[in-house]
N, C-alpha and C positions, 0 to 999 in steps of 0.2 A: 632417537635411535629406533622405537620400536614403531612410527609413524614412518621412517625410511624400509624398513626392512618389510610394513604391510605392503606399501606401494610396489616395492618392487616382488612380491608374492602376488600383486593385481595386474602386473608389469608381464608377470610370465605367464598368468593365466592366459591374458587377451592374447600373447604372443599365438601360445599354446591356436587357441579357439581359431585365431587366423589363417596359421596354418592348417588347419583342420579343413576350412571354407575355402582355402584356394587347392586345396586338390581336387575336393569334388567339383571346383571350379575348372579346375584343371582339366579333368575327366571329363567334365562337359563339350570343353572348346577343341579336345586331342579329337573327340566322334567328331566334331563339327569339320566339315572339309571346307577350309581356306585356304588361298592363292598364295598368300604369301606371307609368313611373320617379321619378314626383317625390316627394317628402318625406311629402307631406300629400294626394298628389291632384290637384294643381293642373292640375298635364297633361292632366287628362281635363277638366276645363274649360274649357282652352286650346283642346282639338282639337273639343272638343262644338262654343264655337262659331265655330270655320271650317271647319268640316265638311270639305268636298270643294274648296276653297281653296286654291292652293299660292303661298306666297308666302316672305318672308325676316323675320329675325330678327335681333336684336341681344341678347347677351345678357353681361350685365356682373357679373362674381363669376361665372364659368360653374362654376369649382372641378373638375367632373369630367364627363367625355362621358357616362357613363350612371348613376353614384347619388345622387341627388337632382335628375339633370336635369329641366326643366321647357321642354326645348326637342329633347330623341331621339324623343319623339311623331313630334314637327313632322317631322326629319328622315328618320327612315323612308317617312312619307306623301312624299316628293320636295322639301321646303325644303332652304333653306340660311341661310348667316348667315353673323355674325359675334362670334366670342367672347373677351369681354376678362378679363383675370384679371390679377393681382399674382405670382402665385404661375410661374414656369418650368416646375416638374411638371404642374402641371395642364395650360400647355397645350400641353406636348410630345404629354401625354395624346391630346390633340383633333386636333393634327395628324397622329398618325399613324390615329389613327379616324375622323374626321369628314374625309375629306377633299373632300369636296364646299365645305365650310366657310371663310373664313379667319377666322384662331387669332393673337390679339395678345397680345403681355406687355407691360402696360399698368396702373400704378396712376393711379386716375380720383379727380378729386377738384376741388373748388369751383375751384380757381385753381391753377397753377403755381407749387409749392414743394418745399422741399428736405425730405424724412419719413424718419421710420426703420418698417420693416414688421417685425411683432413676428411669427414664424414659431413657430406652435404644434409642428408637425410640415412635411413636404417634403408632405403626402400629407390636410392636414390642412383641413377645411371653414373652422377657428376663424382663419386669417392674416390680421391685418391690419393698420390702419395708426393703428385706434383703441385707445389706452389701456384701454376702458372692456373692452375684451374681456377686459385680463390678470385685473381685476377679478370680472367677472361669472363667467367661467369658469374661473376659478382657475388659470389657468396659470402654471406655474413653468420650465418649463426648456423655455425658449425662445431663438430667433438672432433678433438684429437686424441686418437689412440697410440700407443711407441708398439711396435712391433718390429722382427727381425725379417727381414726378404730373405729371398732363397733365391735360388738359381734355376732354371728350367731341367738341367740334368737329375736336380735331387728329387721332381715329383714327374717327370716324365722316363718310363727308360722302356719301353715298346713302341715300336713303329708305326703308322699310323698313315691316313690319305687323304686328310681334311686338315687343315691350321686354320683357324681364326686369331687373330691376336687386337683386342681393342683395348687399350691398357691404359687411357685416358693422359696420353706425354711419356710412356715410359715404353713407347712399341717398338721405338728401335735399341733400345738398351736390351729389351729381354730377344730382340729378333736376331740379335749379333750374337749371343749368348748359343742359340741352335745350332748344330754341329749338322750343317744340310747337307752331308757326304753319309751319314750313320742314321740321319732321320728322313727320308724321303715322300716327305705329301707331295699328290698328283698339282695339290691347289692350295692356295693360300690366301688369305681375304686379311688386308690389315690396313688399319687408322692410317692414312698417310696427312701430316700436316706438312705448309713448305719449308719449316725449319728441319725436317729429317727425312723429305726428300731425295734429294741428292743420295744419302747415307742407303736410305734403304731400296730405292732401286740399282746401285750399284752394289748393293750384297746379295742381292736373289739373281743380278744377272753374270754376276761371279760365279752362282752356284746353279748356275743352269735354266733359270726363270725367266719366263717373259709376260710382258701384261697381257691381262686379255681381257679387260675391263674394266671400268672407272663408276663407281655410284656413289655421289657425292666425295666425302672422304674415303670412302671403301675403294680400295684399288687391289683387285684379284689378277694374282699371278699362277700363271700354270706354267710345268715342270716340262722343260721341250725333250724333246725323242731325242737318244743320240743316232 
């Protein structure tokens, strides 16, 4: 017992020390001026069009403040937002870097239930709460945690002109979930795979959206003029 309880006292320090190193980590790469932080690109589609714009964001699966962000553009140019994740690491991440920002730990998902979240790694893009992941990406030595989803109404309720939503199979259950008549982003950036397809470009062109770009899986919809 008292051999588990040092480890995990050496467990929080290193946590601790880590995050300590990636903010001034952090602080180094925010001065440094780069092209672009996202995956595929996205970002500089985002920022092309709101140009000179300052406005908020929401962004669901944030995973990490700066590698694969599709929302550090944003916040350099003076935005802010709100970033929701499953994961504890990631948004200890954010709160200690993004602090302009606020940082939720929060699994999002169609309805209020009780899930287990499959943990690739503490530090890992792959967490989540879909089966199909262990699958597709071969994971093996994984932690299951049981936690309760929420619904996007209980931690979003101000309006906003950015969506991201990368939710690792669960992007169309929490996209249907958005009341896009009461919550209006200019733009929206989300994980399209071809089994929810169909689903989810038929509910943003329901609710007024059209594409306006494809990068890789990332398919960005902007909100047309009436």
């Amino acid at each position: 017992m008292l051999k588990s309880k040092k480890k995990l006292i050496e467990y929080k320090l290193f946590y601790k020390i880590y995050l300590l190193y990636f903010y001034f980590k952090f602080k180094l790469k925010y001065l440094i001026k780069k092209k672009s932080y996202s995956q595929f690109g996205e970002d500089l589609i985002i920022d092309k069009f709101f140009k000179n714009f300052r406005g908020k964001y929401v962004d669901i699966g944030c995973f990490h403040p700066i590698k694969y962000s599709n929302t550090l553009l944003l916040y350099k140019r003076g935005w802010n937002g709100l970033n929701i994740d499953l994961n504890p690491a990631s948004i200890d991440l954010f709160k200690i870097s993004r602090t302009r920002d606020s940082s939720i730990l929060a699994c999002l998902s169609d309805k209020k239930k009780n899930v287990v979240i499959y943990y690739d790694n503490q530090f890992s893009a792959l967490n989540s709460i879909s089966k199909d992941n262990l699958k597709n990406f071969r994971i093996k030595n994984l932690k299951k945690i049981k936690t309760k989803t929420k619904i996007f109404i209980d931690v979003v309720k101000e309006n906003f002109d950015f969506l991201n939503i990368d939710a690792e199979g669960q992007d169309f259950k929490i996209l249907k979930t958005i009341d896009l008549k009461r919550f209006t982003p200019k733009l929206i950036n989300i994980e399209v795979e071809p089994i929810n397809k169909k689903n989810i470009y038929k509910y943003l062109e329901d609710n007024g959206y059209k594409i306006l770009k494809i990068k890789s899986a990332s398919h960005i919809f902007k909100k047309e003029k009436k």
